[in-house]
Each structure stands twice: as structure tokens, then as C-alpha cells.
N, CA, C and O of each residue as an XYZ file, in Angstrom:
744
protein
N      24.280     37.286     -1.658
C      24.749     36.686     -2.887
C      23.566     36.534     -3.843
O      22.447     36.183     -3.470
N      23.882     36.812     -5.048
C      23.069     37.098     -6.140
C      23.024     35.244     -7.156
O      23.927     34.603     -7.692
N      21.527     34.977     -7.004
C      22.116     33.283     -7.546
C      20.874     33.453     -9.082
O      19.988     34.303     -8.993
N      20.937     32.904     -9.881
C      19.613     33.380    -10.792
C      19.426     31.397    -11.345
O      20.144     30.429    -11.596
N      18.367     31.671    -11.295
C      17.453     30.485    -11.303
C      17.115     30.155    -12.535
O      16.721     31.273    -12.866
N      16.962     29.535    -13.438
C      16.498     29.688    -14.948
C      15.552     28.383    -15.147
O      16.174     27.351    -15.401
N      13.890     28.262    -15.055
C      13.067     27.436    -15.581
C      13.236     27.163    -17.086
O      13.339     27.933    -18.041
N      13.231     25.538    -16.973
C      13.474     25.164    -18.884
C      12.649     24.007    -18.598
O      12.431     23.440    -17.527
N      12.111     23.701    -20.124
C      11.673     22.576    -20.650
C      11.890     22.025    -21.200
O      10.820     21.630    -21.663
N      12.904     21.368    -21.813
C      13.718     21.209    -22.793
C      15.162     20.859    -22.514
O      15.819     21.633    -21.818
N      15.712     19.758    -22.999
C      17.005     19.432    -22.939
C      18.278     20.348    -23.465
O      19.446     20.180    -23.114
N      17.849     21.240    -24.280
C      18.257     22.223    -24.657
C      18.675     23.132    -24.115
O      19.853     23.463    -23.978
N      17.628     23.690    -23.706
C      17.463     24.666    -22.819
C      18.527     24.575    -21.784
O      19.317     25.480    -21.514
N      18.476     23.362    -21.209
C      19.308     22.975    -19.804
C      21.135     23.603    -20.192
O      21.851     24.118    -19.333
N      21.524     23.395    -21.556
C      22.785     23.230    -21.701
C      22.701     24.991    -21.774
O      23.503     25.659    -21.121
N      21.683     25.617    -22.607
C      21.752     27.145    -22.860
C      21.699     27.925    -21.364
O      22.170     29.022    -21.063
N      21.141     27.201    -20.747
C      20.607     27.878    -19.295
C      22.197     27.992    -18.623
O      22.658     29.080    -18.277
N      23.076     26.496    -18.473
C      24.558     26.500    -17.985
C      25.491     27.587    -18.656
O      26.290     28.359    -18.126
N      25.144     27.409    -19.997
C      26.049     28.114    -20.760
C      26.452     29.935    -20.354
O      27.459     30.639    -20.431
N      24.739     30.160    -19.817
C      24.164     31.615    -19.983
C      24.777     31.312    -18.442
O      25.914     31.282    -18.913
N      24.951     31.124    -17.365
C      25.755     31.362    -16.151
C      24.365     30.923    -15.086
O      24.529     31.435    -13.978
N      23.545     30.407    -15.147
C      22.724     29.735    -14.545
C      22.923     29.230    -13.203
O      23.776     28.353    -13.341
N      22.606     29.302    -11.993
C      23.339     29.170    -10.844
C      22.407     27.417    -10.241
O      22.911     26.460     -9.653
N      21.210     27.587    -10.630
C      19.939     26.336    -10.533
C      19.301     26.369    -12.013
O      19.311     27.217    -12.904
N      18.871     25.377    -11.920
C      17.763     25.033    -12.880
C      16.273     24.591    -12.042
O      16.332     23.867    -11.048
N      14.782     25.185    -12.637
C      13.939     24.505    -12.064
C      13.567     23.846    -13.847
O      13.589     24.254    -15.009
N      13.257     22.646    -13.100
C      12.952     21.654    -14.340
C      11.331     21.293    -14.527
O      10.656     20.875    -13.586
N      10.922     21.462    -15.562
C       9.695     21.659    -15.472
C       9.171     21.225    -16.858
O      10.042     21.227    -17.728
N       7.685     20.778    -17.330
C       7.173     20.749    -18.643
C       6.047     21.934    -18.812
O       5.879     22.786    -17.940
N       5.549     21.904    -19.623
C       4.749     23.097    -20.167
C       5.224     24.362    -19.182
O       4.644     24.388    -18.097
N       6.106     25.305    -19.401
C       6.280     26.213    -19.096
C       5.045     27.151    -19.404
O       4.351     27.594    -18.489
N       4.833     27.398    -20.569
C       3.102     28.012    -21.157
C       2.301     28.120    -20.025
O       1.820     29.214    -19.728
N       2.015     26.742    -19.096
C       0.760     27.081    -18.475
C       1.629     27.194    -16.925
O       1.059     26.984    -15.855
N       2.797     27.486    -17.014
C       3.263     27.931    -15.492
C       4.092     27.268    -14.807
O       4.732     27.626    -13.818
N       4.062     25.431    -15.814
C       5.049     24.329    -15.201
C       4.629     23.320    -14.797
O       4.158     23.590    -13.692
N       4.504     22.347    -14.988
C       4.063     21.218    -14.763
C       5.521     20.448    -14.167
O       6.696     20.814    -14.204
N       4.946     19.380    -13.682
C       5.789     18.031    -13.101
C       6.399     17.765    -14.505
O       5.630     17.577    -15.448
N       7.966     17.735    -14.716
C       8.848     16.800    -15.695
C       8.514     15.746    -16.001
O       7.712     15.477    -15.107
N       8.546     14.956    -16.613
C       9.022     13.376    -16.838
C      10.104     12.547    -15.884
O      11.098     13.000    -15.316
N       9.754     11.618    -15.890
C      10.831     11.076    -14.659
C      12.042     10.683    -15.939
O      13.056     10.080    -15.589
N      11.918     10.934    -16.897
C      13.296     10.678    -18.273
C      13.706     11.630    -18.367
O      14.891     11.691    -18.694
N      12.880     13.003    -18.110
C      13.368     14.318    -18.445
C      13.947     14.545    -17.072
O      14.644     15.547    -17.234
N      14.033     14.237    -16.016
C      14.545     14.563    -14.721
C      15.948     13.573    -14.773
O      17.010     14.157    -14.557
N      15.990     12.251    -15.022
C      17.193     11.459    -15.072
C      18.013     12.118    -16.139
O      19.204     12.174    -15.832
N      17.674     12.702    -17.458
C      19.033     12.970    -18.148
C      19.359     14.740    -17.933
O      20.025     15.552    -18.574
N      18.637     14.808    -16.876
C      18.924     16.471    -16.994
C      19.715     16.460    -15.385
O      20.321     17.435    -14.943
N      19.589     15.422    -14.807
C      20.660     14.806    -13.488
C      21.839     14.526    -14.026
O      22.868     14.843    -13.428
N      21.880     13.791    -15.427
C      23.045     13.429    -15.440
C      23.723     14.440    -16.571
O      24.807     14.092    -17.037
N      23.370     15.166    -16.838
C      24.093     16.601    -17.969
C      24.341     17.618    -17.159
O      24.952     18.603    -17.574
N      23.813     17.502    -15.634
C      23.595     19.623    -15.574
C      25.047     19.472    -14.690
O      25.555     18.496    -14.140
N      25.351     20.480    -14.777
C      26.635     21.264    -13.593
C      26.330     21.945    -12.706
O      27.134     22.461    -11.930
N      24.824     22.095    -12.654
C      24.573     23.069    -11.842
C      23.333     22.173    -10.509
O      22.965     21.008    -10.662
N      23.038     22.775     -9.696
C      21.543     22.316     -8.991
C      20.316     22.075     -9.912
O      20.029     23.015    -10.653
N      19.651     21.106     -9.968
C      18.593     20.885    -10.498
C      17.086     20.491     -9.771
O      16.880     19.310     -9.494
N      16.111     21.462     -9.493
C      15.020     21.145     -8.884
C      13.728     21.179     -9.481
O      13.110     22.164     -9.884
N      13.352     19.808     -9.486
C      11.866     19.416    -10.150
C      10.674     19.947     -9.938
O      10.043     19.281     -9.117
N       9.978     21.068    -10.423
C       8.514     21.689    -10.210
C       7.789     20.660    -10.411
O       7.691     20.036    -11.467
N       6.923     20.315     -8.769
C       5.964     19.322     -8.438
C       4.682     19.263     -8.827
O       3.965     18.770     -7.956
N       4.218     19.527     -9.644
C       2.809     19.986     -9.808
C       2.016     19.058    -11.119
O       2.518     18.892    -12.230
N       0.911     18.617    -10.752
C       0.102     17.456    -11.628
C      -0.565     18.036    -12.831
O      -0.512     17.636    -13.994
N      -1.336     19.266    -12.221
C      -1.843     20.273    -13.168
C      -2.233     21.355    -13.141
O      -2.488     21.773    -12.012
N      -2.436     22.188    -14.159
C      -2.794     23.943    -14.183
C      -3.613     23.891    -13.743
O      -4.125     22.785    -13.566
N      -4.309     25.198    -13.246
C      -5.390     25.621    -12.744
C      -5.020     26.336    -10.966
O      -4.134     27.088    -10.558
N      -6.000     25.759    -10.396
C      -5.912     26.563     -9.302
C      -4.202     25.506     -8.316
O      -3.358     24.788     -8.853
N      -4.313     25.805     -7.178
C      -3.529     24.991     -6.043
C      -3.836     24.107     -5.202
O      -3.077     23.687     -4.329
N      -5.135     23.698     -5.419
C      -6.392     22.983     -4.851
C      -5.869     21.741     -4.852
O      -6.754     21.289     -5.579
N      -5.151     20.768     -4.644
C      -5.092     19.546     -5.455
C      -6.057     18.804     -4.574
O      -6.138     18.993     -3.360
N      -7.132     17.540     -5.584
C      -7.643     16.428     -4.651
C      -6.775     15.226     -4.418
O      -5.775     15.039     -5.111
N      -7.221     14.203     -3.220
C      -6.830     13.518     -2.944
C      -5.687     12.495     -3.930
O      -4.520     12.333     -3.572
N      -6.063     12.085     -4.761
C      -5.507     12.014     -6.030
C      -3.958     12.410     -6.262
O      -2.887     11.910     -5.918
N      -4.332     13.508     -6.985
C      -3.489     14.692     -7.432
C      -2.383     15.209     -6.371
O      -1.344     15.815     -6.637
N      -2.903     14.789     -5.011
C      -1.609     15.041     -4.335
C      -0.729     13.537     -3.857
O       0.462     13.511     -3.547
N      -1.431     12.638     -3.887
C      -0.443     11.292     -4.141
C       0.409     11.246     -5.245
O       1.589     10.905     -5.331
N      -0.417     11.660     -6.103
C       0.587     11.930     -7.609
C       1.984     12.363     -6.974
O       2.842     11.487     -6.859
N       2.272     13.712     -6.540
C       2.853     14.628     -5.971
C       3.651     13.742     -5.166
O       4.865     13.764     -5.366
N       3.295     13.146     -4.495
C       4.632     12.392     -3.323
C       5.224     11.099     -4.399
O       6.240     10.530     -4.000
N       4.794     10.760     -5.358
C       5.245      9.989     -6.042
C       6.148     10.435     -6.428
O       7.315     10.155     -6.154
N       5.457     11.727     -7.603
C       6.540     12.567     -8.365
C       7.952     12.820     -7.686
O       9.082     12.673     -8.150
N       7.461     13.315     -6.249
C       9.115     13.843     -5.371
C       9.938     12.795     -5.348
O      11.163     12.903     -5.412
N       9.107     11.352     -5.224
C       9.768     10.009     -5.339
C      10.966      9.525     -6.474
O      12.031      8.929     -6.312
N      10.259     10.088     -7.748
C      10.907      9.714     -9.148
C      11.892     10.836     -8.748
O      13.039     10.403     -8.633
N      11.748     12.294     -8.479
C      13.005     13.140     -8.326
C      14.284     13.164     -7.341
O      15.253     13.924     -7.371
N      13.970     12.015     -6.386
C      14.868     11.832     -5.444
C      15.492     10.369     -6.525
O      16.708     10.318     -6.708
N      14.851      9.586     -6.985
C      15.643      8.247     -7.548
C      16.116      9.188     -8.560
O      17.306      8.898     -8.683
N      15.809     10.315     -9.488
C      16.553     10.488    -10.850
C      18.043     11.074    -10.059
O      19.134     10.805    -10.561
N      17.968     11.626     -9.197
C      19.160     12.109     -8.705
C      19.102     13.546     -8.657
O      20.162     14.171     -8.620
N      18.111     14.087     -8.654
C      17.756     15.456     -8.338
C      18.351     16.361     -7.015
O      18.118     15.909     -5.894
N      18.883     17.248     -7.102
C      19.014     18.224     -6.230
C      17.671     18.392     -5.024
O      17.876     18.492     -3.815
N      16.494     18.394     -5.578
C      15.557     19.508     -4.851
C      14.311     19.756     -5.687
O      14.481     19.945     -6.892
N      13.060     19.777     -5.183
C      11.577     20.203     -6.120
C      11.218     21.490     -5.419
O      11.576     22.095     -4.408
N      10.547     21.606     -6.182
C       9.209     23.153     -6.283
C       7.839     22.799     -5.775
O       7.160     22.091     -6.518
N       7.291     23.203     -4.555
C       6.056     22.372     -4.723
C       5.037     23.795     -4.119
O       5.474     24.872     -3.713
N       4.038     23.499     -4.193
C       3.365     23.981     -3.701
C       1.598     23.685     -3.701
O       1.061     23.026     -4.591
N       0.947     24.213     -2.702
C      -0.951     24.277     -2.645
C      -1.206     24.836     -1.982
O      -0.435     25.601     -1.402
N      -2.673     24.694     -1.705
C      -3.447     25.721     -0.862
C      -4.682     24.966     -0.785
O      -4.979     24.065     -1.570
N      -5.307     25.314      0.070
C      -6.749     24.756      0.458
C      -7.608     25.828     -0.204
O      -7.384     26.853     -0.848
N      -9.012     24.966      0.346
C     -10.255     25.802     -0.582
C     -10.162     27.493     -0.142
O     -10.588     28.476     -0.748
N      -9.572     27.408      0.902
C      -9.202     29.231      1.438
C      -8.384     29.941      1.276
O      -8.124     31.019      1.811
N      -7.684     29.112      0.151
C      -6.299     30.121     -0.083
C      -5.360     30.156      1.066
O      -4.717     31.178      1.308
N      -5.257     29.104      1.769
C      -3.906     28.967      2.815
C      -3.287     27.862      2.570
O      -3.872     26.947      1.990
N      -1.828     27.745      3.021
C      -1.320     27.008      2.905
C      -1.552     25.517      4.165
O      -1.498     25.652      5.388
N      -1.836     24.019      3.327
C      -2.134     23.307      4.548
C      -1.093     22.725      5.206
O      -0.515     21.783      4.666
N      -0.781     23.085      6.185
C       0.369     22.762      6.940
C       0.900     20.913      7.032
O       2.094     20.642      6.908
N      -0.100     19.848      7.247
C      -0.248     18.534      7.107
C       0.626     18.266      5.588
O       1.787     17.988      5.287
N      -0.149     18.421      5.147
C       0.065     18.396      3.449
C       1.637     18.532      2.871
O       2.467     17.795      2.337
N       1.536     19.847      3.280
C       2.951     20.187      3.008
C       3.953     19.699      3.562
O       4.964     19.491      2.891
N       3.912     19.416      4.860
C       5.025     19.077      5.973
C       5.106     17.317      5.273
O       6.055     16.682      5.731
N       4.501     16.791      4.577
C       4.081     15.365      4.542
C       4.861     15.685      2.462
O       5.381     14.619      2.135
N       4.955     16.441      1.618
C       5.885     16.833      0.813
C       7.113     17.143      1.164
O       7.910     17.022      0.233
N       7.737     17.633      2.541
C       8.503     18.237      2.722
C       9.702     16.558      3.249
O      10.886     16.356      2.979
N       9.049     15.986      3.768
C       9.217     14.661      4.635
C       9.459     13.765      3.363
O      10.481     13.096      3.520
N       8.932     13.570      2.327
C       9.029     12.620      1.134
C      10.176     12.979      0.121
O      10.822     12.144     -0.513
N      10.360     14.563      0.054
C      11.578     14.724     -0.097
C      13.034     14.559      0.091
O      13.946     14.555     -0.736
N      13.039     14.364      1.923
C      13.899     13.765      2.308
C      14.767     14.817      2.209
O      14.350     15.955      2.423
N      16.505     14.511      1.765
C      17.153     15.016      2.059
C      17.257     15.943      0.531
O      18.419     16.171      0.195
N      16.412     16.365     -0.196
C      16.170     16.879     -0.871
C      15.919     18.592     -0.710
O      14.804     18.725     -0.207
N      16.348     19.508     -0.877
C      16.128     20.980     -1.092
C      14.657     21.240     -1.534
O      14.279     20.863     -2.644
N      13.782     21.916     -0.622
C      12.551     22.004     -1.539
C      12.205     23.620     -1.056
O      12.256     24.208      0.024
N      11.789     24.045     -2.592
C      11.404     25.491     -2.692
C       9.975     25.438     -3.155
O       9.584     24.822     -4.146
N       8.924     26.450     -1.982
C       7.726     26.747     -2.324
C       7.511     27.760     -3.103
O       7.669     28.960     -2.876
N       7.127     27.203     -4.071
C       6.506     28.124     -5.245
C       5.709     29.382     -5.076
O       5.744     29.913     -3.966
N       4.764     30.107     -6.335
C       4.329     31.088     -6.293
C       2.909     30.985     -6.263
O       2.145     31.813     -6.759
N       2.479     29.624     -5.480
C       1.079     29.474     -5.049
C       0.711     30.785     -4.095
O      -0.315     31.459     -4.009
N       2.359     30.872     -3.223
C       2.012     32.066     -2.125
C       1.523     33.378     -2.545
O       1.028     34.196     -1.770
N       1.730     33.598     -4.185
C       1.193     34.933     -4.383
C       0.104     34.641     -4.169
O      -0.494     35.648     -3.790
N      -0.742     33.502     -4.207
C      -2.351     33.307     -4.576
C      -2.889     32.945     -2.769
O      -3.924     32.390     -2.400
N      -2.177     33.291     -2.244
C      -2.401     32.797     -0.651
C      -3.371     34.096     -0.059
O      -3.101     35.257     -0.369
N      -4.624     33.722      0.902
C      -5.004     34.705      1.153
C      -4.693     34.860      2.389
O      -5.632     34.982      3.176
N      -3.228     34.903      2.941
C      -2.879     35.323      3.835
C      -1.422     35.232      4.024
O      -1.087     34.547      4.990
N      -0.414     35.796      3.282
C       0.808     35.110      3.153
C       1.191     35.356      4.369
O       1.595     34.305      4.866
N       1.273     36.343      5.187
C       1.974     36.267      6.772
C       2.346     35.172      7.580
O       3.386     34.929      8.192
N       1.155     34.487      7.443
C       0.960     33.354      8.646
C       1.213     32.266      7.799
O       1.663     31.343      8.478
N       1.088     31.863      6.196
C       1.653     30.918      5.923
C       2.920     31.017      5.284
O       3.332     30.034      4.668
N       3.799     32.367      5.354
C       5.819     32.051      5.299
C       5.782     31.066      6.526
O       6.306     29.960      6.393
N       5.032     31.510      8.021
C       5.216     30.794      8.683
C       5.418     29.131      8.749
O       6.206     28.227      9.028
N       3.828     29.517      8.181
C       3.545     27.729      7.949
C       4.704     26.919      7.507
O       5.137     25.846      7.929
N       5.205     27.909      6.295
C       5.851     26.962      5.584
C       7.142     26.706      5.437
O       7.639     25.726      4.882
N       7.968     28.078      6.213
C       9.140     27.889      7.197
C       9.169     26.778      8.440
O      10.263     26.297      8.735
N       8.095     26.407      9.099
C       7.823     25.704      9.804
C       8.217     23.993      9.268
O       8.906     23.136      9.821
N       7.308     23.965      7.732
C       7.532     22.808      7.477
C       8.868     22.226      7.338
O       9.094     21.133      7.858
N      10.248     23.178      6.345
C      11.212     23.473      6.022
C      11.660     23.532      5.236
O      12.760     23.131      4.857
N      10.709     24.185      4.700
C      11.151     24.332      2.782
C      12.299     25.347      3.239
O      12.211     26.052      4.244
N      13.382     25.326      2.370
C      14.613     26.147      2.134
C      14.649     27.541      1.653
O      15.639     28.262      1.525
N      13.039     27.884      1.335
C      13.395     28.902     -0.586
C      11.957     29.435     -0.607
O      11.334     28.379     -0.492
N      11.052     30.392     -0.681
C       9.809     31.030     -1.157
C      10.329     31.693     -2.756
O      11.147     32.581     -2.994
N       9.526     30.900     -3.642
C       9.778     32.014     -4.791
C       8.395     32.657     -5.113
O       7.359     32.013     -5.280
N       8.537     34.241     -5.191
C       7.346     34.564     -5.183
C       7.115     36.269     -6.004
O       7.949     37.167     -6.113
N       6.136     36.243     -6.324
C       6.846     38.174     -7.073
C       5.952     38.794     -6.231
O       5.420     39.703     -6.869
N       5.336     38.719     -4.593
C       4.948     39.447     -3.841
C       3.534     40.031     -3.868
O       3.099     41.144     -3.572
N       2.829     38.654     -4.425
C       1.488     39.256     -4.907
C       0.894     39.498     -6.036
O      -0.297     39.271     -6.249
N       1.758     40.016     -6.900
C       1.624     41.030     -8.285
C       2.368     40.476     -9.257
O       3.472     39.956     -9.095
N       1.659     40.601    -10.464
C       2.146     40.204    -11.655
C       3.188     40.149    -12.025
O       3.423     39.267    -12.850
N       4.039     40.839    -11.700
C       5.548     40.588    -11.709
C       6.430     41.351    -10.469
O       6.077     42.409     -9.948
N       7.503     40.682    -10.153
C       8.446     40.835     -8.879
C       8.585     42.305     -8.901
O       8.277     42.803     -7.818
N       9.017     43.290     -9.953
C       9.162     44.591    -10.012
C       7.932     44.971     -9.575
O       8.188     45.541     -8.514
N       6.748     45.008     -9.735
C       5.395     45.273     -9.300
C       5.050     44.897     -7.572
O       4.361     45.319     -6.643
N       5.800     44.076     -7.807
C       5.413     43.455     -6.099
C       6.691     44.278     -5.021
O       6.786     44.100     -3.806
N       7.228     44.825     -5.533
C       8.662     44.858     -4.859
C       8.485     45.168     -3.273
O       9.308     44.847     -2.417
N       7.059     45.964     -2.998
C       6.798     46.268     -1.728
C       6.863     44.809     -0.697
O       7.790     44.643      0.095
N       5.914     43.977     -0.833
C       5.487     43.209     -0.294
C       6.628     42.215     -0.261
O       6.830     41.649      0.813
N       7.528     41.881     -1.465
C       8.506     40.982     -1.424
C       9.687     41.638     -0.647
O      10.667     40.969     -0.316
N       9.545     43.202     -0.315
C      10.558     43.355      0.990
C      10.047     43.158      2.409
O      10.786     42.976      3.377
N       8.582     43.213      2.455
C       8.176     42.720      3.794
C       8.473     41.509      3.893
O       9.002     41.216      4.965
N       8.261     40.311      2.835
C       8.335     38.824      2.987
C       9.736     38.897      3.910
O       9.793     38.348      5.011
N      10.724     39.551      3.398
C      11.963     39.412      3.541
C      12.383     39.304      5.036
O      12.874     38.530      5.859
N      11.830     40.702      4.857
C      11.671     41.103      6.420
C      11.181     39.818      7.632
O      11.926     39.480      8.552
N       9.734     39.194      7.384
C       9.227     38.717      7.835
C      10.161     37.097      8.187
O      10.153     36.458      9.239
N      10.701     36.870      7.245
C      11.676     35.525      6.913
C      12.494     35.347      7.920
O      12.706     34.331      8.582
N      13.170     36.942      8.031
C      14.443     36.876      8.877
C      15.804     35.924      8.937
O      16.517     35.697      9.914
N      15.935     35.427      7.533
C      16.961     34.205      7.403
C      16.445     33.102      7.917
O      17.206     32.235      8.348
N      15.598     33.003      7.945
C      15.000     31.383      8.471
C      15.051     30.862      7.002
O      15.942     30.025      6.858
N      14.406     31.103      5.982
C      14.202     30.568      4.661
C      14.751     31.799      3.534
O      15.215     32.866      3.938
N      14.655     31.556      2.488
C      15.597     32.802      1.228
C      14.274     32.629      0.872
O      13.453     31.729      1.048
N      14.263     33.857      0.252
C      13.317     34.754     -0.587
C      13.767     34.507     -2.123
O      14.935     34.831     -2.340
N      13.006     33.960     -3.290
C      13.555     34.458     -4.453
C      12.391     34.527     -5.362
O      11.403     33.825     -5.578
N      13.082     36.110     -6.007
C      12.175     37.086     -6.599
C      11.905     35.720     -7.859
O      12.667     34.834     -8.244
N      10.378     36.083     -8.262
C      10.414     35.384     -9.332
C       9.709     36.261    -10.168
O       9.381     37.382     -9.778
N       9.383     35.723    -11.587
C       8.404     36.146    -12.305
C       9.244     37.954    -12.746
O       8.902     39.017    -12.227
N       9.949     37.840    -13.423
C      10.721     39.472    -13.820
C      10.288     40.451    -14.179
O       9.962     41.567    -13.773
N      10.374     39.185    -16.019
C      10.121     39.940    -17.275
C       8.734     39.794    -17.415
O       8.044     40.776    -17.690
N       8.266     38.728    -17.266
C       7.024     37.814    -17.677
C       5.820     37.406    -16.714
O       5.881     37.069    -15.532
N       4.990     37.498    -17.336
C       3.955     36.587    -16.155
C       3.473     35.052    -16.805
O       3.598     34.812    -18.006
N       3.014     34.249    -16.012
C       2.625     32.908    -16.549
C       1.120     33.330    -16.792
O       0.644     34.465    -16.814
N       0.676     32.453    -16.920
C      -1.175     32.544    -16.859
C      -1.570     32.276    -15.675
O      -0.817     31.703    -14.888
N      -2.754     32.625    -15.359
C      -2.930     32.682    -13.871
C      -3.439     31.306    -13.696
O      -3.626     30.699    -14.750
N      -3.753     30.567    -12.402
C      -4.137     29.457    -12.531
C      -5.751     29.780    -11.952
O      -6.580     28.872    -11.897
């Protein structure tokens, strides 16, 4: 089954995104630099307008996936405000200074979510080892990898995002991201 996902920033957006046949929404601010964490106002009235699934992209700030100590409390907060706004489900993702995914970390996002849907982002293109961390992060139980397979965009990656697939085996869904467009790199 074919589901299409539509990132917005904007209250607007949310109603154009339903309108246009939108199956989820990821909810997000500065789209420009790739997506930031919502507002916990922009997450409550976009809970109470959408018709569709709505999941909050977790993230404090641009740049790399590194987050410090800090920056990832932020993060369990944030999942906090998206489980009280009435959210469907977040986007989260990191990586350590090696470009892997940290299994602690994540499993400890995945747990604060609760009964929340959570899809790992496209930190994994930036992973220097995605094999072993689908694992990781099937392990933890994220629901969802969105990822364009490495490469600047999903059509570019298409190789690698059929191995992911492969590799998944229905444990977690695969979804292509990144189409038309690329974000800026972090």
C-alpha cells in the first residue's frame, strides 16, 4: 500500500496537505534547514484540525545528529509536549560522534513516546553503517525508517533503499523520502 507523507510548517499547509490526499502529516518548523521540533501550540492545533495521522519531527537543532546532553533532554521533553498535544507519533533521530546510531539513547526516545508511533528519520542516510543500525533501531521499535538510501534524493538512492528493504524484512516500513528535493545537509 502506497501512503504519502507530506512535511508542513504552517497551519495552512496542514489543511492543503489533507485537501491534496495526504495519508500523514510530519509536523515540523523551519522546513529550510530540514525541520526542526514544532511548537507545542503548533502541535495542539494541528491535533485538533488534521483528519489524518500527525507526527512531530523531534529535533532541537540543524547541523549535524550529534545532540549533547542538553539537547537530548530537550528531545524527551519535546516527545512529552507531543504525546499531551494529542499527537499520533514523532520523527526522531541521532547518531554518535561515529556516525552510528546509539542504541541507549534511542531505545530511551522510543520508551518516552510511549504508545506513540515513532519514525526514524534521515539521520540514517548520514549513518556510517546503516546495516547494523536498521538493526539497532528495529530493535528499539521505531515503526518507520524514512530515508532516500544514502543519496541526495530517494530516486538516486534507489539501490540501497531496496537493500534497506530487503534487510527490514517487515519488521519496520521503509519510507522513501526526500523525491523532488534535497534539504541542506546538516
Amino acid at each position: 500500500m502506497t501512503r504519502l507523507e507530506i512535511c508542513i510548517d504552517n497551519l495552512e499547509s496542514l489543511f492543503t496537505a489533507q485537501a491534496a490526499g495526504a495519508d500523514r502529516i510530519e509536523l515540523c518548523s523551519a522546513l529550510g534547514l530540514g525541520g526542526l521540533t514544532p511548537s507545542y501550540g503548533f502541535m495542539q492545533l494541528a491535533a485538533r484540525h488534521a483528519t489524518v495521522p500527525v507526527y512531530a519531527m523531534i529535533r532541537p537543532r540543524a547541523g549535524d545528529f550529534c545532540f549533547n546532553d542538553g539537547e537530548f533532554e530537550m528531545m524527551l521533553l519535546d516527545i512529552a509536549a507531543a504525546r499531551a498535544a494529542g499527537l499520533q507519533g514523532v520523527v526522531v533521530g541521532l547518531l554518535d560522534e561515529d556516525g552510528r546510531v546509539p542504541e541507549g539513547k534511542l531505545r530511551q526516545l522510543v520508551e518516552a513516546a510511549g504508545p506513540l508511533g515513532v519514525t526514524f528519520h534521515r539521520a540514517i542516510d548520514l549513518s556510517s553503517d546503516w546495516r547494523l543500525d536498521l538493526e539497532t533501531i528495529v530493535a528499539a521499535g521505531c515503526e518507520r525508517i524514512l530515508s532516500s538510501g544514502h543519496a541526495p534524493t530517494a530516486l538516486a538512492g534507489l539501490e540501497t533503499l531496496q537493500a534497506m528493504h530487503q534487510a527490514l524484512a517487515g519488521r519496520a516500513s521503509l519510507m522513501p523520502g526526500c523525491l523532488l528535493y534535497t534539504f541542506p545537509s546538516p
